[in-house]
DRENNU-19293 format. One record per residue (C-alpha): residue in one letter; chain; residue number from 1; z negated, x, y. Coordinates in Angstrom, 1 decimal. Layout:
N
- res / chain / n / up / east / north
- A / A / NUM / Z / X / Y
...
//
This chain:
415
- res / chain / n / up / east / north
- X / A / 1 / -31.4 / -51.7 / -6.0
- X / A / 2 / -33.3 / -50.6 / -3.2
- X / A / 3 / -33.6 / -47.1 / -4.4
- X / A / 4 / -29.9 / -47.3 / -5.3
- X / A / 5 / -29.3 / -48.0 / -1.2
- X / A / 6 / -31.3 / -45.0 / 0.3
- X / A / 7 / -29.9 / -42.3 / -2.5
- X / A / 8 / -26.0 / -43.2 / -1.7
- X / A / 9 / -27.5 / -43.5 / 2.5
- X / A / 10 / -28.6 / -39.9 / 1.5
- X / A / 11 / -25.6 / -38.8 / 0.2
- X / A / 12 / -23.9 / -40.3 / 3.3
- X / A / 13 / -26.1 / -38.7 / 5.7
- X / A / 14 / -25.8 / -35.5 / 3.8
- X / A / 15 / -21.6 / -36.0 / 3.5
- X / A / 16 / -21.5 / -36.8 / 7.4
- X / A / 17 / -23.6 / -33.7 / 8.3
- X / A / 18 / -21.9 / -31.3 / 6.1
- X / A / 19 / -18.7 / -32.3 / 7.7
- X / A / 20 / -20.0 / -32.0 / 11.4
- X / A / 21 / -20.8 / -28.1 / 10.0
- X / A / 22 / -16.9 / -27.6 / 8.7
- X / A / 23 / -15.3 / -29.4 / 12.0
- X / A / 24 / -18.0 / -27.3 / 13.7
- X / A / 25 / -17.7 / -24.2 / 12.4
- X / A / 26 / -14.3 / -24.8 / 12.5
- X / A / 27 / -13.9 / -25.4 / 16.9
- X / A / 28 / -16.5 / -22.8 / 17.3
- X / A / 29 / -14.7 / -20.1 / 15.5
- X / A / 30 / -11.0 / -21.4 / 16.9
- X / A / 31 / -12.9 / -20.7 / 20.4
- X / A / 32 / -14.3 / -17.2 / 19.3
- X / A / 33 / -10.3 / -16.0 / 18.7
- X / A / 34 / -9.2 / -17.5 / 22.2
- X / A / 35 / -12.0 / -15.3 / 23.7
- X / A / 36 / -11.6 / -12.3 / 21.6
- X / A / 37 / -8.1 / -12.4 / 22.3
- X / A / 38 / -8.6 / -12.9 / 26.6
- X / A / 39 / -11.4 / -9.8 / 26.6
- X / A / 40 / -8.4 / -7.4 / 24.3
- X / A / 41 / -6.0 / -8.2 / 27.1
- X / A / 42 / -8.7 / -8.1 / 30.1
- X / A / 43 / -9.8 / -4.7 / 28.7
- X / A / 44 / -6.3 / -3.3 / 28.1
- X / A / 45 / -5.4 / -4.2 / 31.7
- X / A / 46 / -8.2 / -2.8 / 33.4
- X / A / 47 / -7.7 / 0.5 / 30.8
- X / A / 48 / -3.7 / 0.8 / 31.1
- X / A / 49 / -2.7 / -1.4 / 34.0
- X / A / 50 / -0.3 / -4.2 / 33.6
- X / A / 51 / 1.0 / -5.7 / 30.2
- X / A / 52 / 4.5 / -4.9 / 29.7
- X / A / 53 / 5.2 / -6.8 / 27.0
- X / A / 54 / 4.8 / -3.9 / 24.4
- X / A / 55 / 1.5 / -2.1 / 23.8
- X / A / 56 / 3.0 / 1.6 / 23.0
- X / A / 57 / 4.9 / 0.8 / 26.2
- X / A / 58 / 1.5 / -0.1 / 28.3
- X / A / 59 / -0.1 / 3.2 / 26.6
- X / A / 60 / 2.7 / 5.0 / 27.7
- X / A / 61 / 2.7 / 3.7 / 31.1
- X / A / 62 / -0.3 / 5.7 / 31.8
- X / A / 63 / -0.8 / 9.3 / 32.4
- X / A / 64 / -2.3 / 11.6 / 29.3
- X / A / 65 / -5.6 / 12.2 / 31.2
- X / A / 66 / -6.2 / 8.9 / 31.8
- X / A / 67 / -5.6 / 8.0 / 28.0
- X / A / 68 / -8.1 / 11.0 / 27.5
- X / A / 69 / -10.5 / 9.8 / 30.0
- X / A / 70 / -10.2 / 6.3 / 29.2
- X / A / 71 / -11.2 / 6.9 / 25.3
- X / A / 72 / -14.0 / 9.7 / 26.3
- X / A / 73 / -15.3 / 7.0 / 28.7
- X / A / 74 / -15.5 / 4.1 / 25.5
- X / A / 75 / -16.9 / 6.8 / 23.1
- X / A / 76 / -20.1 / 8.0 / 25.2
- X / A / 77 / -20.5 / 4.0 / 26.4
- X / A / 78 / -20.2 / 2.5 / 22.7
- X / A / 79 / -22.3 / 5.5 / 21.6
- X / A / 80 / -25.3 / 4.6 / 24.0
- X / A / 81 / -24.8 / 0.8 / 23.3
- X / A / 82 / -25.4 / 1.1 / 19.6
- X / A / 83 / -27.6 / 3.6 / 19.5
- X / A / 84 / -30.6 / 1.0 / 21.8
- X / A / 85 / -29.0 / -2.2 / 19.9
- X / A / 86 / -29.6 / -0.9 / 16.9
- X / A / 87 / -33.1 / 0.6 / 17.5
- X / A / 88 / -34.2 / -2.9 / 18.7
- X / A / 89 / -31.9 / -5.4 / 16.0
- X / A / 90 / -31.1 / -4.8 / 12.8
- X / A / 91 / -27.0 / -5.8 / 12.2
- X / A / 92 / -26.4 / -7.7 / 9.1
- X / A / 93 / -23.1 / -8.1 / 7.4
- X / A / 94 / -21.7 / -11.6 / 6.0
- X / A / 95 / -22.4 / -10.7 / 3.2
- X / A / 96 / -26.1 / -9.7 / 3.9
- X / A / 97 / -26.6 / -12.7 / 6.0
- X / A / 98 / -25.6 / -14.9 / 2.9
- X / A / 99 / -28.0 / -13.4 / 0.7
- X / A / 100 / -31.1 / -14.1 / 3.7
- X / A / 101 / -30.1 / -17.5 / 4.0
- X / A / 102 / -33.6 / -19.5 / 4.1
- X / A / 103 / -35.6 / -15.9 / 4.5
- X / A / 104 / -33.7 / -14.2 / 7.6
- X / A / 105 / -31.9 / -15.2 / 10.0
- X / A / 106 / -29.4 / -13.0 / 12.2
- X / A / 107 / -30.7 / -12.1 / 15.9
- X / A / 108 / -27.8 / -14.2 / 17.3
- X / A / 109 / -27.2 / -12.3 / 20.8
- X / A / 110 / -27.7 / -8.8 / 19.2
- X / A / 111 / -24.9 / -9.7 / 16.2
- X / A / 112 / -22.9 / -11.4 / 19.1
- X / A / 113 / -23.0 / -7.7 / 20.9
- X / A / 114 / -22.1 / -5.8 / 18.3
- X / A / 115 / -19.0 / -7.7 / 17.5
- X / A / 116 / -17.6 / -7.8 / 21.4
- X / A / 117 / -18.4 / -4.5 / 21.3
- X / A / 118 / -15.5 / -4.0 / 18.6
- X / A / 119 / -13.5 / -5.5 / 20.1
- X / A / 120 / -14.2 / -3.6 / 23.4
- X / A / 121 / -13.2 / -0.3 / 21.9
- X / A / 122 / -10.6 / -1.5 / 20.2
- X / A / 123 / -8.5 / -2.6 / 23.3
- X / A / 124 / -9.2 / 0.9 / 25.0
- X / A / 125 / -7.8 / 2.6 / 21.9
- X / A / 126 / -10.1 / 3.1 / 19.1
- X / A / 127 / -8.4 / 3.5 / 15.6
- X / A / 128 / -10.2 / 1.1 / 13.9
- X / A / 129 / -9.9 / -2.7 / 12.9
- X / A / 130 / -10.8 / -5.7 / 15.3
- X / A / 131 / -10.7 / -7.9 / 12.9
- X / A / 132 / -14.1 / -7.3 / 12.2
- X / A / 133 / -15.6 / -9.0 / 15.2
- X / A / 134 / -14.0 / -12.9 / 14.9
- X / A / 135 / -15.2 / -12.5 / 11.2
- X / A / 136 / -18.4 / -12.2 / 11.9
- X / A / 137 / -19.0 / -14.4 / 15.2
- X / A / 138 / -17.5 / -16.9 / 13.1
- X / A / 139 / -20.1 / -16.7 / 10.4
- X / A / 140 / -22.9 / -16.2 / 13.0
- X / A / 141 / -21.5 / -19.5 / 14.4
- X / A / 142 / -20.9 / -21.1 / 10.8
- X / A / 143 / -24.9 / -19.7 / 9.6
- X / A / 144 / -26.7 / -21.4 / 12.9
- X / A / 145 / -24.9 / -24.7 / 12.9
- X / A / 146 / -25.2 / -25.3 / 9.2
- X / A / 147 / -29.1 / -24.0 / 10.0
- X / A / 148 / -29.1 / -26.4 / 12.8
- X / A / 149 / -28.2 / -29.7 / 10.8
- X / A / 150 / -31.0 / -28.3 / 7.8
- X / A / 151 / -27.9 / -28.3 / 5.0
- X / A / 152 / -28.9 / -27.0 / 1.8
- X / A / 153 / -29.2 / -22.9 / 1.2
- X / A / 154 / -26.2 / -22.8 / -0.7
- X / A / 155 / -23.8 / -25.0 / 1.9
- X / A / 156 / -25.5 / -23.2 / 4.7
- X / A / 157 / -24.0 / -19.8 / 2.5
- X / A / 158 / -21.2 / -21.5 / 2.3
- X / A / 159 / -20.6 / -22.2 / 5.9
- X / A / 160 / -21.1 / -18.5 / 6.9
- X / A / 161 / -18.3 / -17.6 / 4.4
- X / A / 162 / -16.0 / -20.5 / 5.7
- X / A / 163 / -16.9 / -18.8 / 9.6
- X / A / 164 / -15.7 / -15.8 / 8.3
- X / A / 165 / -12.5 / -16.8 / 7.6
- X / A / 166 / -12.0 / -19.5 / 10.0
- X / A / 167 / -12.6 / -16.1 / 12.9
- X / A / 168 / -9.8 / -13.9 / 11.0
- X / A / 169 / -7.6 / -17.1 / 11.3
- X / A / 170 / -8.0 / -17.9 / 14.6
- X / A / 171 / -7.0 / -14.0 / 16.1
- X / A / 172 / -4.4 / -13.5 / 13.6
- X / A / 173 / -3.4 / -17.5 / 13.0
- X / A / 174 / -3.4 / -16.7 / 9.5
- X / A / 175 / -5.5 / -20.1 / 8.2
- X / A / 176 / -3.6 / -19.3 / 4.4
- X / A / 177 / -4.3 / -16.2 / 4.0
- X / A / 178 / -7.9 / -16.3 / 5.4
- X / A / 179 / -8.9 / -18.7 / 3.1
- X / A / 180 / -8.1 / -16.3 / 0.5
- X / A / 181 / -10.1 / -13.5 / 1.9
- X / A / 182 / -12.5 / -16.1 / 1.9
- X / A / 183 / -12.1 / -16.7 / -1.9
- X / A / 184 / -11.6 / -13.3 / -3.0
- X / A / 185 / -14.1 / -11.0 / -1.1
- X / A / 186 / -17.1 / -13.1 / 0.2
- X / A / 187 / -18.4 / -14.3 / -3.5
- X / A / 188 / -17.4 / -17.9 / -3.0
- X / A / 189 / -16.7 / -20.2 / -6.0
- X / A / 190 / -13.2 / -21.5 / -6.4
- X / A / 191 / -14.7 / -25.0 / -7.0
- X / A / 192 / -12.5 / -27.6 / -5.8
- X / A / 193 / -15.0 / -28.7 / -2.8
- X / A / 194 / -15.3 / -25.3 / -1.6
- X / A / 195 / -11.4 / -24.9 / -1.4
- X / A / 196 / -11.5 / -27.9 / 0.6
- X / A / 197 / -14.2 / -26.8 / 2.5
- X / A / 198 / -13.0 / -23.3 / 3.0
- X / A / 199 / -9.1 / -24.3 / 4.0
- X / A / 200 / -10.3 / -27.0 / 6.2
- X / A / 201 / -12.6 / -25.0 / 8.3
- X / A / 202 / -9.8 / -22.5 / 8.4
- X / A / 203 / -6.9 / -24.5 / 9.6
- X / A / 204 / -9.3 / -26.3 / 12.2
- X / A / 205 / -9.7 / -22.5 / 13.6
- X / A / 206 / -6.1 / -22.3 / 13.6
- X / A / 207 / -5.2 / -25.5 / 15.2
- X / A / 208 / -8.0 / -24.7 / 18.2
- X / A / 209 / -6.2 / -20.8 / 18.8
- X / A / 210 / -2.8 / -21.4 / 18.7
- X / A / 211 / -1.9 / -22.7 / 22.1
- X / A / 212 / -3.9 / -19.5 / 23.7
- X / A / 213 / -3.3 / -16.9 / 20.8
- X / A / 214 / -0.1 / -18.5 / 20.0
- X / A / 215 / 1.5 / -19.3 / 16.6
- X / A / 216 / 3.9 / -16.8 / 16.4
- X / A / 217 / 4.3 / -13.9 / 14.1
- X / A / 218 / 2.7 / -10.5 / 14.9
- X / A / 219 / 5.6 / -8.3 / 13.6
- X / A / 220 / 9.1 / -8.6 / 14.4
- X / A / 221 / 10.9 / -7.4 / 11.0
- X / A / 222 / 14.5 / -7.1 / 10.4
- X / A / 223 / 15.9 / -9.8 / 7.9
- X / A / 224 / 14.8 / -9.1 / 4.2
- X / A / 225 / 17.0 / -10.0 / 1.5
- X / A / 226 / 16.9 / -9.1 / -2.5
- X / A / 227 / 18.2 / -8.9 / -5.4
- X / A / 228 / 17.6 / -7.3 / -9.2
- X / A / 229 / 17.3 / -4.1 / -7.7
- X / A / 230 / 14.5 / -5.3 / -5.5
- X / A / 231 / 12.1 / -5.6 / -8.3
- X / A / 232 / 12.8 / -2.3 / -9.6
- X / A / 233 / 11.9 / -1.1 / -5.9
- X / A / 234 / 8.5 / -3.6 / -6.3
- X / A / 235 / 7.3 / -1.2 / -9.5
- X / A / 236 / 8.2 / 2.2 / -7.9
- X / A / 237 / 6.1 / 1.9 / -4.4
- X / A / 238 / 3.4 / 0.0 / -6.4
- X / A / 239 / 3.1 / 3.0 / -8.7
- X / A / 240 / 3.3 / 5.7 / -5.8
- X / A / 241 / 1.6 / 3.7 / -2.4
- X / A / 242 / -1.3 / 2.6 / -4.9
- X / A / 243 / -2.9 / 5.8 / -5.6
- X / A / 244 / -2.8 / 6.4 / -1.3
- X / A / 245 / -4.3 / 3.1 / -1.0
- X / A / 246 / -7.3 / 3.9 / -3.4
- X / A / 247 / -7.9 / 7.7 / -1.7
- X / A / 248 / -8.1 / 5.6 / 1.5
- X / A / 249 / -10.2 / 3.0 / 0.7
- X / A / 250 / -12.6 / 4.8 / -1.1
- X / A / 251 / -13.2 / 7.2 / 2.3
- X / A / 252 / -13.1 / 4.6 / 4.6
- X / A / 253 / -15.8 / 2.9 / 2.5
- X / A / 254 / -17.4 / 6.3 / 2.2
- X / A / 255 / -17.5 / 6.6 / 5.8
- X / A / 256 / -18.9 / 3.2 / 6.5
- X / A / 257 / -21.7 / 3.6 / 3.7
- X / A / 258 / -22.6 / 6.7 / 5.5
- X / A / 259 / -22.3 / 6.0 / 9.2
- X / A / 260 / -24.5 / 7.6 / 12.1
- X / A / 261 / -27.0 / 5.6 / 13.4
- X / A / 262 / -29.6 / 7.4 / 14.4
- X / A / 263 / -29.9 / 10.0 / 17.9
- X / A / 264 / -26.8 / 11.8 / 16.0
- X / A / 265 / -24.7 / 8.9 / 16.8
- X / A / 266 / -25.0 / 10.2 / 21.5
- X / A / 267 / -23.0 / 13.1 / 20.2
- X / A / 268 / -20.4 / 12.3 / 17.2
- X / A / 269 / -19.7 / 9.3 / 18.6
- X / A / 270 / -18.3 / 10.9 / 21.7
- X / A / 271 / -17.0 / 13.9 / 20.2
- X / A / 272 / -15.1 / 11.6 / 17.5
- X / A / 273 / -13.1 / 9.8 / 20.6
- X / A / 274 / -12.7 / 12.9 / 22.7
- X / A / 275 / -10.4 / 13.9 / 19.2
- X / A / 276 / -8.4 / 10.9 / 19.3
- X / A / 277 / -8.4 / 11.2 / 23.2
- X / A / 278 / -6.7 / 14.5 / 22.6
- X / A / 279 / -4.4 / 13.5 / 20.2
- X / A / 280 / -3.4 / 10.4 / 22.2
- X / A / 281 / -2.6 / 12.0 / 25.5
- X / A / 282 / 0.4 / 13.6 / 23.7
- X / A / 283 / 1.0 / 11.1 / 21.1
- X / A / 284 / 0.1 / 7.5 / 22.3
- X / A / 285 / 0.9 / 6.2 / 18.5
- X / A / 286 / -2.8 / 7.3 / 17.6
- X / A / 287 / -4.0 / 4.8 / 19.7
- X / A / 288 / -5.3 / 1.5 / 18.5
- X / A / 289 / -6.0 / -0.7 / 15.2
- X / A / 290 / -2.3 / 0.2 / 14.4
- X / A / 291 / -0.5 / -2.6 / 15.4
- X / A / 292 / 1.5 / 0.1 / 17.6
- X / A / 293 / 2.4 / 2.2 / 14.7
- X / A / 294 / 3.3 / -0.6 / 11.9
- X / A / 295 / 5.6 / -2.2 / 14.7
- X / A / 296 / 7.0 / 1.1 / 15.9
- X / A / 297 / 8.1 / 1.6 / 12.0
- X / A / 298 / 9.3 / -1.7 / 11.9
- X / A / 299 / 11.7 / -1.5 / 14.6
- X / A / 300 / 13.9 / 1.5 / 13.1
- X / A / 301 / 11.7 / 4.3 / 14.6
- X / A / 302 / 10.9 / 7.3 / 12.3
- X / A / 303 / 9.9 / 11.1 / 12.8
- X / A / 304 / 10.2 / 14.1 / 10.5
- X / A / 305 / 6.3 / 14.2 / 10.7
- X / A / 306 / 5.9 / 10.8 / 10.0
- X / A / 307 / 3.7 / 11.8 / 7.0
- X / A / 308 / 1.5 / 14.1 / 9.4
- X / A / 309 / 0.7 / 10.8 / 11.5
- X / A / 310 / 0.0 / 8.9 / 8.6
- X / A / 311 / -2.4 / 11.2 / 7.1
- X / A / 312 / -3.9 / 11.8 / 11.0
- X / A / 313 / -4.5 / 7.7 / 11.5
- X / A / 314 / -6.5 / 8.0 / 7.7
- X / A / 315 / -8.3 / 10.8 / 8.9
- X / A / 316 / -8.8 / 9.3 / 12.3
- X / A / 317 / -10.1 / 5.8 / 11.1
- X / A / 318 / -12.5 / 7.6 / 8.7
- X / A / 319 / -13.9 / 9.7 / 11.9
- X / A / 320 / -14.6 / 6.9 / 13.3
- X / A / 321 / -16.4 / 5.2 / 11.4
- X / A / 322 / -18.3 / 7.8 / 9.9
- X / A / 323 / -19.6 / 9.4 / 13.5
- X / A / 324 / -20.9 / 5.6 / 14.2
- X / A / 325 / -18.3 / 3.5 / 15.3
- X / A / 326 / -17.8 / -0.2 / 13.2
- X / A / 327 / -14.7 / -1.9 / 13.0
- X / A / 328 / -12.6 / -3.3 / 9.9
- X / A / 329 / -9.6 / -2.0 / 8.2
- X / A / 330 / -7.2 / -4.6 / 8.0
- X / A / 331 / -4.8 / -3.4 / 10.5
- X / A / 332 / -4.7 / 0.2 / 9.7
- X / A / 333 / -4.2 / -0.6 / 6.0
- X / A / 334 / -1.3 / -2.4 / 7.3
- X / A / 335 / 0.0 / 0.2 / 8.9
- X / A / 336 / 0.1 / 3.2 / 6.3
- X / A / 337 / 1.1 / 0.5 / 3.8
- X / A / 338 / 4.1 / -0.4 / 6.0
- X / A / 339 / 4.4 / 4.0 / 6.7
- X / A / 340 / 4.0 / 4.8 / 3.4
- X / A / 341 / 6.6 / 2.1 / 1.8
- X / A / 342 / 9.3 / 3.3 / 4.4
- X / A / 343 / 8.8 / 7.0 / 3.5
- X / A / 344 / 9.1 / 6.2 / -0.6
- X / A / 345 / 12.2 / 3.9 / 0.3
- X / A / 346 / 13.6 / 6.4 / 2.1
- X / A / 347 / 12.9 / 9.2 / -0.6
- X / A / 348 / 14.4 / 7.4 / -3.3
- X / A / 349 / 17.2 / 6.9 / -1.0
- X / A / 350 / 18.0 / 10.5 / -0.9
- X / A / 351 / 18.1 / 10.7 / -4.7
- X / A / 352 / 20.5 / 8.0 / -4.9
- X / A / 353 / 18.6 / 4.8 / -4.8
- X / A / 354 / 19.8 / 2.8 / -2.2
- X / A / 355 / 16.8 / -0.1 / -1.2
- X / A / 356 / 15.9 / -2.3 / 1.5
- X / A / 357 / 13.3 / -0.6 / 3.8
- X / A / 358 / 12.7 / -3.9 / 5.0
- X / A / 359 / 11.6 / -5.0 / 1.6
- X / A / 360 / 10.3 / -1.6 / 1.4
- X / A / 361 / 7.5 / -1.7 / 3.9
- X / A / 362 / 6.5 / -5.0 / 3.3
- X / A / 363 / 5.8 / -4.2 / -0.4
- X / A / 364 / 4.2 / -1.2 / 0.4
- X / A / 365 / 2.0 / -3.1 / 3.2
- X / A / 366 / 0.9 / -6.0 / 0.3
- X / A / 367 / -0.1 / -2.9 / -2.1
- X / A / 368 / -1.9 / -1.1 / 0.7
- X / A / 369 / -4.0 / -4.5 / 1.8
- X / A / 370 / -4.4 / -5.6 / -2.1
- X / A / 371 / -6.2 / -2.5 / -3.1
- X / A / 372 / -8.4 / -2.0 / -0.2
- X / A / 373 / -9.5 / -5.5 / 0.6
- X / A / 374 / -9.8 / -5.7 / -3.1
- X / A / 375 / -7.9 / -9.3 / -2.9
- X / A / 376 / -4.5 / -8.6 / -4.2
- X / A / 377 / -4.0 / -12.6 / -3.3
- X / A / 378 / -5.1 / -12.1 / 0.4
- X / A / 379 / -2.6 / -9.1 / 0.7
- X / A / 380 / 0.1 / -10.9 / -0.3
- X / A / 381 / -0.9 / -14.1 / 2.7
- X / A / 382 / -1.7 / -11.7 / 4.8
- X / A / 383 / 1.9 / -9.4 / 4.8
- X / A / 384 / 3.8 / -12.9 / 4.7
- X / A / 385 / 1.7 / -14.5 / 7.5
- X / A / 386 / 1.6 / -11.4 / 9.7
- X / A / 387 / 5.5 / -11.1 / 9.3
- X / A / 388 / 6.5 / -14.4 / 9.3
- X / A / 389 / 8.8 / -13.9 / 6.1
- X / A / 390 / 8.2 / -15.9 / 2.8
- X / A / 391 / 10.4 / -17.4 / 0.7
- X / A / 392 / 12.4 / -15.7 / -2.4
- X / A / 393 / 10.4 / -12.6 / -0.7
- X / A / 394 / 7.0 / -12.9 / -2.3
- X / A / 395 / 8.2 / -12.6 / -5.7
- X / A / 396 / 8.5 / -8.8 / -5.9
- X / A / 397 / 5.6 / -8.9 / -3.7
- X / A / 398 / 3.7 / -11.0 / -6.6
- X / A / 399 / 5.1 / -8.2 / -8.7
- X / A / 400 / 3.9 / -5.7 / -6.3
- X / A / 401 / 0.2 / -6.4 / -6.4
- X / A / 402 / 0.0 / -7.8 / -10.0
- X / A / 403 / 1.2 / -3.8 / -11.1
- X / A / 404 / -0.9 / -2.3 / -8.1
- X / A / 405 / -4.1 / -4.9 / -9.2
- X / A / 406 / -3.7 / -3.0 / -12.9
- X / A / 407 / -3.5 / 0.4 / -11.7
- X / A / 408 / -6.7 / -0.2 / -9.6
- X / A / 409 / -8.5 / -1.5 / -11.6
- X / A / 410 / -8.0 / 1.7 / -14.3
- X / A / 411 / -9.1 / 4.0 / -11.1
- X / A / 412 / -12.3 / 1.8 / -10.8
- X / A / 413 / -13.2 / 2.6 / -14.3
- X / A / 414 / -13.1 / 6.8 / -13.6
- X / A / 415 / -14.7 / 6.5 / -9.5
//
C-alpha cells in the first residue's frame, strides 16, 4: 500500500514538473519572439530610418550608398563576431544538442549570441532566414529548463524539440504549423503525449507573442478561389517548381555543410555582403530574408527579369552561407516558391491556360517549403498560416505536395 503511495506521488511529482517544463518552455520562447521581433525593428530603424509601414519602401527610403555601406558595415562586424565566438564556443544545432543531452550541454551565452546575431544581419539586409534564431533560443531555453527540473534524457530531448518550435511560432504566430516542423524534421515520435506536448508548448508561444508580434497574417494575397481546373494547375507547378526546389536545397545545404569558419571567414564574409551591397544599391529587392520579394509578387508586381532575380536571391542565399554567414531558409524558400509559381502560371497562361496566379504562387510556395524543409505537412501549415487563406484552398495544395513528396523522393534515390 505504502509503496503503492510514493510510486503514484512519483508519478505526480514527475507529471507536475514535466508540465512546469512545457508552460515554461512555452513563456520563455513566446518572450524570445517579442524580443527577436523589437531588435528586427530597432536594427532596421537605426539602418534605414523610420518604418514606413513597408520594408521595400523603408529600403528605398535610403540612398544606394548607404544600403551599400550599411551591408559592408554588417558583413566585416558579423565576420569578426563569429570568427572569436567560434574559436572560444563550439555552436551546436538542435539537432546536435538533442543527441548530447546528459553528455554536453550548450554554452548558453555563446548559443544565445549566435542566434541574435542572425537576427542582427538579417534586419540590415542579409539574404538569409531569421527564422533560425527563435528556433534555437527556444530549444536553448526548452534544454536548460527541462535540465533544471532533472526530467528524464528523453523528455529533456523532447523539450529542446518542443523550444524549437514554440520560437518559430512565436515570430511567425504559426503554433499549427510549427508543431509540424516539430514532428516532421526534429526526429520526434508522433506518440500521442508528444503531440500534446509539442502543440501545447507551441500555442503557449503563441498566445505570449501575439499582442507584441501581433496575430495577423504576414502576406497580404488577393482572394483565391478554385475549381476543376485548379487541380490540373496543382500537378503542373508540382512537376516543374519541384525540380527548382530540389537544385536549391541541395546547394543551400551544400553551402551550410561547407561553411567558413576558420581566418577565411575576415575576408568572404565581407566580400559576400559587399556583393549583395552592390546589387542592393540598385535593386533594393535583394535585400532581406525575402519577405520583400514574396510580398512585392503578391501585390501584382512583376518584371521581365523576374527569372534573373530569382536565380540571383538562390545564388545570393547560397553566398552567404557558404562564405560563413548562418541563418535558415524558410523565408527565401517562400519566396522563389511564390516567384517561381507566378512565372509557370503565367507561362501556361500564354499557351492558353488561363489559372489563378493567386492559387498559383501559393502552390508553388507549399512545393518549394515541402521539398526543402523535407516536411511536405509543415509546407502546407506554413503557406496557409503565413497567408492567412485555408479552406477549400489546401486541397490542391494537399495535391501539390503529395505529387512534389513522390518526385522528391525519386531524386533522393539518384543524389
Amino acid at each position: 500500500m505504502i509503496s503503492q503511495v510514493r510510486r503514484r506521488l512519483r508519478l505526480l511529482l514527475k507529471f507536475l514538473k514535466l508540465s512546469l517544463a512545457v508552460i515554461g518552455t512555452g513563456v520563455a520562447s513566446g518572450v524570445v519572439g517579442i524580443f527577436c521581433h523589437y531588435l528586427l525593428e530597432f536594427i532596421q530603424v537605426l539602418a534605414f530610418g523610420k518604418d514606413k509601414g513597408n520594408l521595400l519602401l523603408q529600403f528605398q527610403s535610403v540612398s544606394a550608398f548607404r544600403r551599400l555601406s550599411v551591408l559592408l558595415v554588417v558583413g566585416v562586424l558579423s565576420s569578426l563576431f563569429w570568427y572569436f565566438l567560434q574559436r572560444r564556443v563550439t555552436l551546436l544545432s538542435i539537432s546536435k544538442a538533442k543527441k548530447l543531452v546528459g553528455k554536453r550541454s550548450p554554452n548558453f551565452l555563446g548559443q544565445s549570441l549566435h542566434a541574435l546575431i542572425q537576427v542582427a544581419i538579417v534586419a540590415a539586409g542579409a539574404s538569409i532566414g531569421k527564422e533560425g534564431a527563435p528556433r534555437e533560443l527556444g530549444a536553448l531555453f526548452g534544454g536548460s529548463l527541462s535540465k533544471g527540473l532533472h526530467l528524464d534524457i528523453s523528455d529533456r530531448q523532447l523539450l529542446i524539440a518542443c523550444g524549437a518550435g514554440a520560437g518559430l511560432a512565436s515570430v511567425y504566430q504559426v503554433p499549427f504549423a510549427s508543431a509540424l516542423f516539430v514532428l516532421e524534421t526534429l526526429g520526434v515520435s508522433w506518440t500521442l503525449k508528444n503531440i500534446i506536448i509539442i502543440f501545447a508548448t507551441t500555442y503557449v508561444s503563441d498566445y505570449c507573442a501575439k499582442p507584441i508580434v501581433g496575430g495577423h497574417a504576414l502576406y497580404i494575397v488577393d482572394t483565391v478561389t478554385i475549381d476543376s481546373s485548379s487541380f490540373i494547375q496543382a500537378i503542373i507547378l508540382a512537376l516543374f517548381v519541384t525540380p527548382f526546389a530540389i537544385i536549391f536545397g541541395y546547394f543551400a545545404k551544400k553551402a551550410s555543410s561547407h561553411r567558413i569558419t576558420g581566418k577565411e571567414i575576415l575576408w568572404t564574409l565581407p566580400f559576400a555582403f559587399l556583393i549583395l551591397g552592390g546589387l542592393s544599391a540598385n535593386l533594393p529587392i535583394f535585400m532581406g530574408n525575402g519577405q520583400v520579394l514574396a510580398q512585392w509578387i503578391f501585390s501584382g508586381n512583376s518584371s521581365a527579369y523576374l527569372p534573373v532575380i530569382l536565380i540571383i536571391k538562390c545564388l545570393l542565399v547560397c553566398l552567404l552561407l557558404r562564405s560563413g554567414a548562418y541563418g535558415g531558409t524558410l523565408t527565401p524558400s517562400f519566396a522563389l516558391g511564390v516567384g517561381t509559381g507566378y512565372l509557370i502560371t503565367v507561362l501556361l497562361g500564354n499557351f492558353g491556360f488561363s489559372h489563378s496566379l493567386s492559387l498559383g504562387m501559393l502552390l508553388g510556395a507549399t512545393v518549394f517549403l515541402g521539398t526543402t524543409l523535407d516536411a511536405p505537412l509543415t509546407g502546407i501549415a506554413l503557406v496557409v498560416g503565413f497567408t492567412g487563406t485555408g479552406g477549400i484552398i489546401v486541397f490542391p495544395l494537399i495535391l501539390a505536395s503529395i505529387l512534389s513528396r513522390i518526385i522528391n523522393n525519386k531524386w533522393k534515390k539518384r543524389l
